[in-house]
TIZA-503575 format. One record per residue (C-alpha): residue number from 0; residue in one letter; x, y, z. Coordinates in nm, 4 decimals. Each point is the difference from the previous one (the first is absolute). Example, Ala and Ser with C-alpha at 12.3 -4.5 7.8 and 13.67 -1.06 7.14 Angstrom:
2
ATOM  lumdren  lomar         u         v         w
ATOM        0      A    1.2300   -0.4500    0.7800
ATOM        1      S    0.1370    0.3440   -0.0660
This chain:
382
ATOM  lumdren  lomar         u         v         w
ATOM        0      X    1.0978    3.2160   -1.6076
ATOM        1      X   -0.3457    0.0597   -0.0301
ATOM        2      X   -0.2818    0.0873    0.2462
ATOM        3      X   -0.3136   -0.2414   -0.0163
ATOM        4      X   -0.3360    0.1344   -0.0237
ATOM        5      X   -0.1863   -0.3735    0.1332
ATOM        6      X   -0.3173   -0.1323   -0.0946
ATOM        7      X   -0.2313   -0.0902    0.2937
ATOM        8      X   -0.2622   -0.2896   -0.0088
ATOM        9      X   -0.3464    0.0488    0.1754
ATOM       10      X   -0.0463   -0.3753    0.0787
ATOM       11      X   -0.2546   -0.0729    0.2278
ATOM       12      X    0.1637   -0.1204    0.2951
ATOM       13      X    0.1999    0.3377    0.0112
ATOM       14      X    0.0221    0.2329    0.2810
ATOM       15      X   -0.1849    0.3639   -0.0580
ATOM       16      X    0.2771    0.1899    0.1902
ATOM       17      X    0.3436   -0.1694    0.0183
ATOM       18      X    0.1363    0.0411   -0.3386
ATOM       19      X   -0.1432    0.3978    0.0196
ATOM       20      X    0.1338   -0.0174    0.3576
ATOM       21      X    0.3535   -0.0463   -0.1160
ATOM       22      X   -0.0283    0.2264   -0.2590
ATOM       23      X   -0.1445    0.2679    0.1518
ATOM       24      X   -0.3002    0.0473   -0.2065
ATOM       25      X   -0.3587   -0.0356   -0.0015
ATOM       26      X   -0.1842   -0.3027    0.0560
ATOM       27      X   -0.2457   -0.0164   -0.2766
ATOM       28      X   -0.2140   -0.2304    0.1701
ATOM       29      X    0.0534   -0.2852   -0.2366
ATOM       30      X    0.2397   -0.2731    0.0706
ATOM       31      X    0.4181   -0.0003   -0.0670
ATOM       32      X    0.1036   -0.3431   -0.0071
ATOM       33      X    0.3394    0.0513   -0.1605
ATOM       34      X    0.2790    0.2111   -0.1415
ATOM       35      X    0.1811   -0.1946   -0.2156
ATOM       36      X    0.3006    0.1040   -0.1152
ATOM       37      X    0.1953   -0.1458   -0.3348
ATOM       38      X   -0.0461   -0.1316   -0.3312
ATOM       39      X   -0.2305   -0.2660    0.0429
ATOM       40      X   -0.2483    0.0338   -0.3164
ATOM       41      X   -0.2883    0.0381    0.1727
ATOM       42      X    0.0762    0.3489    0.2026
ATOM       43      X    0.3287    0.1287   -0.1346
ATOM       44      X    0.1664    0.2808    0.2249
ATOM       45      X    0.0275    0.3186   -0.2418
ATOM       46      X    0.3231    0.2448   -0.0172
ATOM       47      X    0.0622    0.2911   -0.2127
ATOM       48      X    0.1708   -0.2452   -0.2801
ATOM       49      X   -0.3398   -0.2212   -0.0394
ATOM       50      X   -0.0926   -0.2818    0.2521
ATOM       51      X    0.2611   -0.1878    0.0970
ATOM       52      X   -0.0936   -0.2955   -0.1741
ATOM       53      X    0.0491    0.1978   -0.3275
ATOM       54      X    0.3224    0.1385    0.1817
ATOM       55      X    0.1632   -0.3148    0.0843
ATOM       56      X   -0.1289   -0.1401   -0.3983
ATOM       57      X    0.1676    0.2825   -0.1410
ATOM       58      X    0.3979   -0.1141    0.1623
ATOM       59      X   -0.0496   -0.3043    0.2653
ATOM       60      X    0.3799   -0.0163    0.0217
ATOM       61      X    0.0041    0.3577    0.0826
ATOM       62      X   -0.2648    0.0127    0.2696
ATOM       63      X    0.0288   -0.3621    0.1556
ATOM       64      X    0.3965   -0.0609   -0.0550
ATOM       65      X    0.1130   -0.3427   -0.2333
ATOM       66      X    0.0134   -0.2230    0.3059
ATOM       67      X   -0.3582    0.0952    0.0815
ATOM       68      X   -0.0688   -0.0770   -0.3320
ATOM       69      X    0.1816   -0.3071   -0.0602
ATOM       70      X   -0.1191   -0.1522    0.3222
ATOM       71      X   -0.4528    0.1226   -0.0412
ATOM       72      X    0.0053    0.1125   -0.3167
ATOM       73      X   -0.0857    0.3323   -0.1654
ATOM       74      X   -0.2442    0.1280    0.2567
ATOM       75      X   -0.0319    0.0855    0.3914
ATOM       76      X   -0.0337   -0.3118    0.1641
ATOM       77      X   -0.1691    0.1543    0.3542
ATOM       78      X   -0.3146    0.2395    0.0676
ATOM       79      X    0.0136    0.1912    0.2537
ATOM       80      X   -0.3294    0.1174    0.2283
ATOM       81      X   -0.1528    0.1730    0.2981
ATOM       82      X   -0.3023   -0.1935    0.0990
ATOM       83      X   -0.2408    0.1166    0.2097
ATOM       84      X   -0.2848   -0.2807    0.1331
ATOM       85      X   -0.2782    0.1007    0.1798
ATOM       86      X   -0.1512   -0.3452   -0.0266
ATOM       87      X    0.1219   -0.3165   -0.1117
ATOM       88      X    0.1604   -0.0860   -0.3510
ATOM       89      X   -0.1252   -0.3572   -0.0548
ATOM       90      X    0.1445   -0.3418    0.1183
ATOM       91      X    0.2630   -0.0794   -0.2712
ATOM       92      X    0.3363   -0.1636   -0.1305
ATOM       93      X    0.2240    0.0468   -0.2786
ATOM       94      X    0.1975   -0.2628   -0.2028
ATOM       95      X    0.3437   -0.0382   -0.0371
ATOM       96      X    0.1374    0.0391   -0.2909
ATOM       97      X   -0.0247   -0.3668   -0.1669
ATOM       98      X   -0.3287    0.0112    0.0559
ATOM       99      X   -0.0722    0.3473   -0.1241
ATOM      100      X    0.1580   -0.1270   -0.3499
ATOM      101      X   -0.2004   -0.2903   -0.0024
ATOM      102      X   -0.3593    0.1194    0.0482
ATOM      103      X    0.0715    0.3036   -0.2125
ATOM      104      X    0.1138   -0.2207   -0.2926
ATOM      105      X   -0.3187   -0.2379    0.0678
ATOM      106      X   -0.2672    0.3142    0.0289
ATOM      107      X    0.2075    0.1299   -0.3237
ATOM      108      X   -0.0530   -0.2873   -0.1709
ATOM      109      X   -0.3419   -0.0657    0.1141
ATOM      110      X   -0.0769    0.3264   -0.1448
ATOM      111      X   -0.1297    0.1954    0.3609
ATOM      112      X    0.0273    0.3524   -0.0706
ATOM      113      X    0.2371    0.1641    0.2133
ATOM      114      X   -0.2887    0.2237    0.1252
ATOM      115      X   -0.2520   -0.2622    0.0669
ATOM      116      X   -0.1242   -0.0153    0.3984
ATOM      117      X    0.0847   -0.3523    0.0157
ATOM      118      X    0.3672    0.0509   -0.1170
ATOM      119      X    0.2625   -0.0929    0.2357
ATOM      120      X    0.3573    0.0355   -0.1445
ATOM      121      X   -0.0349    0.3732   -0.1464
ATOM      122      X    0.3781   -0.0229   -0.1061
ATOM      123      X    0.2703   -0.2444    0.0409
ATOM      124      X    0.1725    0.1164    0.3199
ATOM      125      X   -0.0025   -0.0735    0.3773
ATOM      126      X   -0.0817    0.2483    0.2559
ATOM      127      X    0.1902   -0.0109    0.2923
ATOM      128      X   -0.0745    0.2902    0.2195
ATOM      129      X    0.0849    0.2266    0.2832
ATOM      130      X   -0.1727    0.2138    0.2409
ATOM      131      X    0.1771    0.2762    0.1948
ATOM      132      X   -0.2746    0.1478    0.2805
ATOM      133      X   -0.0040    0.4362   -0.0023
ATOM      134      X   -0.2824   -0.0631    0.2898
ATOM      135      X   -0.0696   -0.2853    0.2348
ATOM      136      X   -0.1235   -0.2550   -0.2304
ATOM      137      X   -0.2128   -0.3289    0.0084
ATOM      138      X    0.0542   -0.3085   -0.2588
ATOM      139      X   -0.0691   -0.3834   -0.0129
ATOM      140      X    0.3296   -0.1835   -0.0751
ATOM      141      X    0.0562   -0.3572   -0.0598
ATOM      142      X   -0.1822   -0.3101    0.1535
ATOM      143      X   -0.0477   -0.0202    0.3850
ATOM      144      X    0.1254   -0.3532    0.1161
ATOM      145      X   -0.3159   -0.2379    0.0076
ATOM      146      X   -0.0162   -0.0340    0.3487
ATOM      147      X   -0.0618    0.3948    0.0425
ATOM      148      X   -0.2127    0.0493   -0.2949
ATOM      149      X   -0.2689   -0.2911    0.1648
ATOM      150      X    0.0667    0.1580    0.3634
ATOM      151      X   -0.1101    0.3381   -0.2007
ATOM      152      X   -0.2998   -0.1885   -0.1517
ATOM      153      X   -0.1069   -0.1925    0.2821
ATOM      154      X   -0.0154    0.3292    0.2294
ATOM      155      X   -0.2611    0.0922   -0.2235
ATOM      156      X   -0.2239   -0.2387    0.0991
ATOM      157      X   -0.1889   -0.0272   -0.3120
ATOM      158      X   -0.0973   -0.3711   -0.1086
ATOM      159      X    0.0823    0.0115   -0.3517
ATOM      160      X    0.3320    0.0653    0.0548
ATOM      161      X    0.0612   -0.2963    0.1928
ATOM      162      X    0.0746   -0.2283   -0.3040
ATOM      163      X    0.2304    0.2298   -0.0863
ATOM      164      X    0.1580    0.0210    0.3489
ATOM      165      X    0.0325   -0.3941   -0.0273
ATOM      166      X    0.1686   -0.0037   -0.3371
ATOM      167      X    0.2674    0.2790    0.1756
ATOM      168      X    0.0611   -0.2339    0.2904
ATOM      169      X    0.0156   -0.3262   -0.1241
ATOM      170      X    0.1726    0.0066   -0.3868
ATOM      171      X    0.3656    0.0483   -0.0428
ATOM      172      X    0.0696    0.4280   -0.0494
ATOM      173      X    0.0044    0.0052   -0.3778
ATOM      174      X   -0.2991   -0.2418   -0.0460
ATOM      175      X   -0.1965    0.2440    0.2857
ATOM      176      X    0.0686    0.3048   -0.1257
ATOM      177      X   -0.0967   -0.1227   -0.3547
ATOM      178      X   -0.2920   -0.2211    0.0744
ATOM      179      X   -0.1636    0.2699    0.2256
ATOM      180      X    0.0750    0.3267   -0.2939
ATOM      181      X   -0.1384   -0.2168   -0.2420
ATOM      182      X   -0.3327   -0.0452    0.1752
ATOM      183      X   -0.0524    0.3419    0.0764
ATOM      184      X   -0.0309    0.1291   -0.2920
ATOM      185      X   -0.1524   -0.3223   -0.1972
ATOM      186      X   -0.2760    0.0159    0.3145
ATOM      187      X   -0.3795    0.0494   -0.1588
ATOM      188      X    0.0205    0.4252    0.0034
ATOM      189      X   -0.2885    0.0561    0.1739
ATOM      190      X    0.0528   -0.2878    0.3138
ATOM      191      X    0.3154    0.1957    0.0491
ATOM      192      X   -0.0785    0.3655    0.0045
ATOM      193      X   -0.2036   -0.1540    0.2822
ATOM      194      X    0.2790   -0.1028    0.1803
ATOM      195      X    0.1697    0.3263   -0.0633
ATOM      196      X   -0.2905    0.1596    0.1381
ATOM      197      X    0.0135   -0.1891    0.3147
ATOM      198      X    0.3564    0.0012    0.0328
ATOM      199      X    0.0576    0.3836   -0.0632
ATOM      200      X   -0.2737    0.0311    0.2966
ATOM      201      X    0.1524   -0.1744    0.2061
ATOM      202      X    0.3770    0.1790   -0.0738
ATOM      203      X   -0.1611    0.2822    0.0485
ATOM      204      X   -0.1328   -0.1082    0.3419
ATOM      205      X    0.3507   -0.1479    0.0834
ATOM      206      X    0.2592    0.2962   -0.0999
ATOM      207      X    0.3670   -0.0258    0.0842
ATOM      208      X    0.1308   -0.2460   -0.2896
ATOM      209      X   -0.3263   -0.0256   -0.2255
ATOM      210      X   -0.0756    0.4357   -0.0233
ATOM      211      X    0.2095   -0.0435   -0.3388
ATOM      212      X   -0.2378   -0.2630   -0.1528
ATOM      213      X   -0.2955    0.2207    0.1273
ATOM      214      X    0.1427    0.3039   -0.1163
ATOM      215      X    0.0151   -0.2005   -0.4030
ATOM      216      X   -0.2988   -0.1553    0.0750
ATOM      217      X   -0.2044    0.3503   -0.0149
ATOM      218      X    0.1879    0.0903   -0.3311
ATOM      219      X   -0.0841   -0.3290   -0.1900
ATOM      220      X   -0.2864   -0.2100    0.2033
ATOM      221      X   -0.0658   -0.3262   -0.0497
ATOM      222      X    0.3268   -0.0310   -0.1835
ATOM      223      X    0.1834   -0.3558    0.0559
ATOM      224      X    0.3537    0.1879    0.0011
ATOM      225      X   -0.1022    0.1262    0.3375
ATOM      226      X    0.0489   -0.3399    0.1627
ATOM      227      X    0.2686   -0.1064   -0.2632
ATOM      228      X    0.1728    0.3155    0.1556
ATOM      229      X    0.0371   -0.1447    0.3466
ATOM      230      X    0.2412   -0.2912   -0.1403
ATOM      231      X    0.2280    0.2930   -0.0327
ATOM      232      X    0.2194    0.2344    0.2233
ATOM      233      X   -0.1178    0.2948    0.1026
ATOM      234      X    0.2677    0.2321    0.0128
ATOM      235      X    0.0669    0.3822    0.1071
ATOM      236      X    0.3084    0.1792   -0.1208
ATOM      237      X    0.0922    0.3375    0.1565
ATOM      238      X    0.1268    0.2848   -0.2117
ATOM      239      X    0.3984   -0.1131   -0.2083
ATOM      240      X   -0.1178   -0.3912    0.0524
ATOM      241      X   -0.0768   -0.2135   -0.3125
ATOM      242      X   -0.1432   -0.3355   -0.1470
ATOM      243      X    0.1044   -0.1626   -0.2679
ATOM      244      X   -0.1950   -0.2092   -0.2148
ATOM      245      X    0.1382   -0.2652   -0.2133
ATOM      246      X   -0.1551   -0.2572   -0.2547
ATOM      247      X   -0.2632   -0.2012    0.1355
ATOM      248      X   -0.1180    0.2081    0.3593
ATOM      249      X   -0.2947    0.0705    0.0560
ATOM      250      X   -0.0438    0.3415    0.1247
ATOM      251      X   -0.1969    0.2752   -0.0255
ATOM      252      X    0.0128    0.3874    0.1718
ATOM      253      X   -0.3089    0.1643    0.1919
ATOM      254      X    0.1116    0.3026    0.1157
ATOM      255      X    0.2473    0.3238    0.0195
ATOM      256      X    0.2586    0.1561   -0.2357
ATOM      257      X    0.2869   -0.1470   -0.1528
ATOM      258      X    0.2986    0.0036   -0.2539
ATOM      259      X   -0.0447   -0.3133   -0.2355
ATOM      260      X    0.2390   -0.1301   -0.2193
ATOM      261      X   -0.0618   -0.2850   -0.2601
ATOM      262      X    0.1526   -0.1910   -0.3075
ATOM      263      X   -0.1676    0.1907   -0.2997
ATOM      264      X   -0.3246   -0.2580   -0.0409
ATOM      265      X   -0.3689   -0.0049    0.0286
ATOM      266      X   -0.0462   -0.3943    0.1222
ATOM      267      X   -0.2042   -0.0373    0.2648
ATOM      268      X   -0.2345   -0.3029    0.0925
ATOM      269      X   -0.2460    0.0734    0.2735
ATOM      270      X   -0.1569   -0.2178    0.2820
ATOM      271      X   -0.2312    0.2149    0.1365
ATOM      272      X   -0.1077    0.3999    0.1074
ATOM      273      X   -0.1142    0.0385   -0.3208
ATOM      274      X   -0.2780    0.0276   -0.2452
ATOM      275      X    0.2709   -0.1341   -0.2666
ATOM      276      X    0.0312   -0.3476   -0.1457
ATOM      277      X    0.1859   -0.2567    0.1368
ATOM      278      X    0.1118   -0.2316   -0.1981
ATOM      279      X    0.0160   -0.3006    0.3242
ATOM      280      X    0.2155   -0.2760   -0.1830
ATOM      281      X    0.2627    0.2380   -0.0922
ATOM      282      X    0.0067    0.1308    0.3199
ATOM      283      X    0.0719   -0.2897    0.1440
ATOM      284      X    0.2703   -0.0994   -0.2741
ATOM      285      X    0.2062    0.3428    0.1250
ATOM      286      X   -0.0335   -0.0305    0.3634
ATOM      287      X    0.2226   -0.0368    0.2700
ATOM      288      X   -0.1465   -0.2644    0.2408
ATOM      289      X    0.2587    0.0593    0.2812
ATOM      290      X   -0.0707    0.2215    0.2979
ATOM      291      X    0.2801    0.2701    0.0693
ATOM      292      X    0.0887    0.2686    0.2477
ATOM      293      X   -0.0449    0.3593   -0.2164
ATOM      294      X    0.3025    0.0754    0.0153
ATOM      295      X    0.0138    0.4107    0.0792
ATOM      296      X    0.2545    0.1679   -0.1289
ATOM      297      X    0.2318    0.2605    0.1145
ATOM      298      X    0.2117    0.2214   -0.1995
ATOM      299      X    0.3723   -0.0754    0.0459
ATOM      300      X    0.2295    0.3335    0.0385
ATOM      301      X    0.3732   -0.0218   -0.2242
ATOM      302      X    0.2413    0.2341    0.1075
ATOM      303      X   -0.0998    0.2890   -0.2258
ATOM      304      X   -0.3592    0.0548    0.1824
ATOM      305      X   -0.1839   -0.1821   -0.2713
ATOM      306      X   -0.2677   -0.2653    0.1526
ATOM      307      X   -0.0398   -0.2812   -0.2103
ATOM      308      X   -0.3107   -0.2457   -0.0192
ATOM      309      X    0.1458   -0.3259   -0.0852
ATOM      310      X   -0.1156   -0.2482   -0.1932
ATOM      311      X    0.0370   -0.2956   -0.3080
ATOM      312      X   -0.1185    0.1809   -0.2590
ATOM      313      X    0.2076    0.1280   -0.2557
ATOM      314      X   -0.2502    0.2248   -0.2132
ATOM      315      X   -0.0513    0.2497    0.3106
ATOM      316      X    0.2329    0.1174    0.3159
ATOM      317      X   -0.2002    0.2809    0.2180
ATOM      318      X    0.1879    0.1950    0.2663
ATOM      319      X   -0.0330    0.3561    0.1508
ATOM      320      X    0.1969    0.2556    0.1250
ATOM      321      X   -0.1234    0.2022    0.3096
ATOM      322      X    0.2246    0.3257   -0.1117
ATOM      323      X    0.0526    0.2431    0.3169
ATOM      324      X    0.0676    0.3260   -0.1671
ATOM      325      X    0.4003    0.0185    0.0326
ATOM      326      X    0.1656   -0.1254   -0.3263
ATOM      327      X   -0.0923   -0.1156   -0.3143
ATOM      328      X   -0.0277   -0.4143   -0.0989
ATOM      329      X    0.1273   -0.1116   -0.2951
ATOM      330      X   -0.2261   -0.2155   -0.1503
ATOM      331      X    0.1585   -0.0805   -0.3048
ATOM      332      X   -0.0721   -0.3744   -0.1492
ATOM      333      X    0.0834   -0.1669   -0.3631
ATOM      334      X   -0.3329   -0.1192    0.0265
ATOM      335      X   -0.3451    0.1963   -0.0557
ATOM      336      X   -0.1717    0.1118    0.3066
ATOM      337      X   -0.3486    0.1747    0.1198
ATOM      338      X    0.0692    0.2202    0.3247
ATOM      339      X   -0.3197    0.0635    0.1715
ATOM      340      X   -0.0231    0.2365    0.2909
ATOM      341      X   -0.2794   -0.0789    0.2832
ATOM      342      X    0.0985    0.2821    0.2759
ATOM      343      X    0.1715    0.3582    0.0323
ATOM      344      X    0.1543    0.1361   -0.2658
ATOM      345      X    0.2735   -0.1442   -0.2331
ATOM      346      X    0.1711    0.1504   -0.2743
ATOM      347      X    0.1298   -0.2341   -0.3105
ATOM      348      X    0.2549    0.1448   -0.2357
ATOM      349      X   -0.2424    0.3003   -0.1260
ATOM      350      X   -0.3160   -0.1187    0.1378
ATOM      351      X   -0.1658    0.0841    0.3387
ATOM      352      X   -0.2167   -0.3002    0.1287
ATOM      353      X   -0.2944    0.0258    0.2769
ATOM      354      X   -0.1860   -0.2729    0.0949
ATOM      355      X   -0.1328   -0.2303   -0.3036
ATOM      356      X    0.2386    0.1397   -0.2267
ATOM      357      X    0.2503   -0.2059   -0.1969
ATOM      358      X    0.2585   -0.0247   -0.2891
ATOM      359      X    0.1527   -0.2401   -0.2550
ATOM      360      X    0.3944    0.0322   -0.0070
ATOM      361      X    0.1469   -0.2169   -0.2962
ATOM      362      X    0.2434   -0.2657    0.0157
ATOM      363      X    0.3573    0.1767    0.0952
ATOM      364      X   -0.1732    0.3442    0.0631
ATOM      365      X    0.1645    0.2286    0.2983
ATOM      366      X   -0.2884   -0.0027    0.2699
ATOM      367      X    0.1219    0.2321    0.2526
ATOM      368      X   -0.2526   -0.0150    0.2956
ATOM      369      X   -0.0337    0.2981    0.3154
ATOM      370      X   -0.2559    0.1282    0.2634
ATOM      371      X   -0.1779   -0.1797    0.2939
ATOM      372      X   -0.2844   -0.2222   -0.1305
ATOM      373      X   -0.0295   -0.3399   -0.0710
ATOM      374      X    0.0665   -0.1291   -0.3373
ATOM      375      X   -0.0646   -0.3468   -0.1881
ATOM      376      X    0.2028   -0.1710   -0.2484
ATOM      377      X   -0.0849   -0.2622   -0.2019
ATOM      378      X    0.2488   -0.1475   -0.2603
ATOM      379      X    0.0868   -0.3335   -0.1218
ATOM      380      X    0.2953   -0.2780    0.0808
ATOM      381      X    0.1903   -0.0967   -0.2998
């Protein structure tokens, strides 16, 4: 197995201290968005043999196992993260993976380089995700049902919302939810970062249920996503609770530390938070008009200690192990794995992990894990 030396990516929206928190070194005063961990092209994790994108090219049987191989081909199908948000990521969705095909083959074909700001489909692939909170942790999730997205609205006050609250009260769920998204961010730019400016006064004024939209207002002002946001839940996990975010939810995380977990892609199409483009029509084409409860997950506990975060997706399983410093876990799989440790101090075969650290144990490698920490694994289903 090899230890991971892990890139980390100074996105704006990134914390200053969590990631250096956890690691237990200096805050350099510029944001730490992410750790990402894997062989996606962009930020390859590096090992003695070479990154492991060159490692896994060199013998993908060897490293991933031939069922991984057969079933996602000849790469690592998951990435594997610690993000740290100290203000929101923007408003967003991702395809499934249908769509994903089809508007990479059309911006392919059309010529869009894959680079180009107003690219959507950077690669073929869906992006189903999943967010495992290391601190208390704040996220939007899903559609509220119409009734208590205009109930939200209408609290406000604010005039120009009132068409909206209208639409949300009197049109069937998936025509509301649709009809009202659309306006929002088709509304004449500068009309609405008036009404954002009158509505984030008055959350602001209000508190209880509307500090979030405040809170995002300050970091983008006047953007539209900041009332698109309150069609969503608002949701709060604790520390070992999770989300998970399939094709087609909006979503999108404000605050605190996490381990993330996603299907090895780039897509995302944005709806607001964001100086990006947003490309409206195809937003619309890829989302989910339905409102739905978030669905927090807890980690289920087999016999053997390890907790396991369940969900449908095939291309990534995450569980942990809370190790108490008795006896050693065999952690053994014929499929490749990441083990990440997030607090104490575990030992892996011949490495010592703190906090932050990880490794990369092939497909069929003996993974022999001791000490009292708490320790990550991510690994596929085949």
């Amino acid at each position: 197995m090899d230890r991971l030396d892990n890139t980390v990516r100074p996105y704006a929206w990134g914390s200053t201290t969590a990631i250096p928190r956890l690691l237990g070194t200096e805050p350099t005063g510029e944001p730490q968005a992410e750790m990402w961990m894997g062989a996606h092209p962009g930020a390859p994790s590096r090992t003695p043999r070479g990154t492991l994108v060159e490692v896994i090219d060199a013998d993908p049987e060897r490293e991933l196992g031939a069922e991984a191989v057969a079933k996602f081909g000849p790469r690592l199908p998951f990435l594997l993260k610690i993000l740290a948000a100290g203000a929101p990521l923007s408003l967003q969705v991702h395809p499934n993976l249908a769509q994903a095909q089809e508007g990479y083959a059309e911006e392919e074909r059309r010529g869009v380089p894959v680079d180009a700001p107003d690219r959507n489909y950077k690669d073929a692939n869906h992006k189903p995700e999943l967010i495992c909170a290391l601190t208390e942790f704040d996220g939007l999730c899903g559609f509220r049902a119409p009734a208590e997205a205009a109930a939200l609205l209408d609290g406000l006050g604010v005039d120009s919302l009132k068409p909206y609250v209208d639409l949300l009260r009197a049109q069937p769920e998936d025509t509301a939810l649709r009809e009202v998204l659309t306006a929002i961010l088709t509304a004449d730019r500068a009309e609405m970062a008036d009404t954002v400016t009158e509505a984030t006064a008055a959350c602001a004024r209000l508190g209880g249920p509307y500090t979030p939209y405040a809170d995002m207002a300050r970091d983008y002002p006047g953007d539209p996503g900041v009332i698109a946001a309150m069609l969503l839940n608002h949701v709060r996990l604790q520390p070992g609770e999770a989300l998970f975010l399939g094709a087609g939810i909006p979503h999108a995380y404000l605050d605190g530390l996490g381990v993330e977990i996603m299907a090895n892609s780039d897509n995302v199409l944005r709806c607001g938070l964001t100086p990006k483009h947003i490309d409206v029509p195809e937003l619309l084409r890829v989302v989910r008009f339905e409102a739905s409860d978030p669905g927090v997950l807890r980690p289920e506990a087999s016999p053997d200690g390890e907790e396991v975060y369940e969900t449908p997706i095939d291309e990534f399983r995450l569980s942990r192990w809370v190790l108490p410093g008795e006896t050693a876990r065999d952690l053994t799989l014929a499929t490749p794995q990441i083990l990440l440790c997030t607090a104490g101090s575990v030992r892996v075969g011949e490495h010592g992990l703190l906090p932050g650290r990880s490794v990369f144990v092939p497909a069929g490698e003996k993974a022999e894990a001791s000490g009292e920490g708490t320790l990550f694994r991510a690994t596929v289903i085949v």
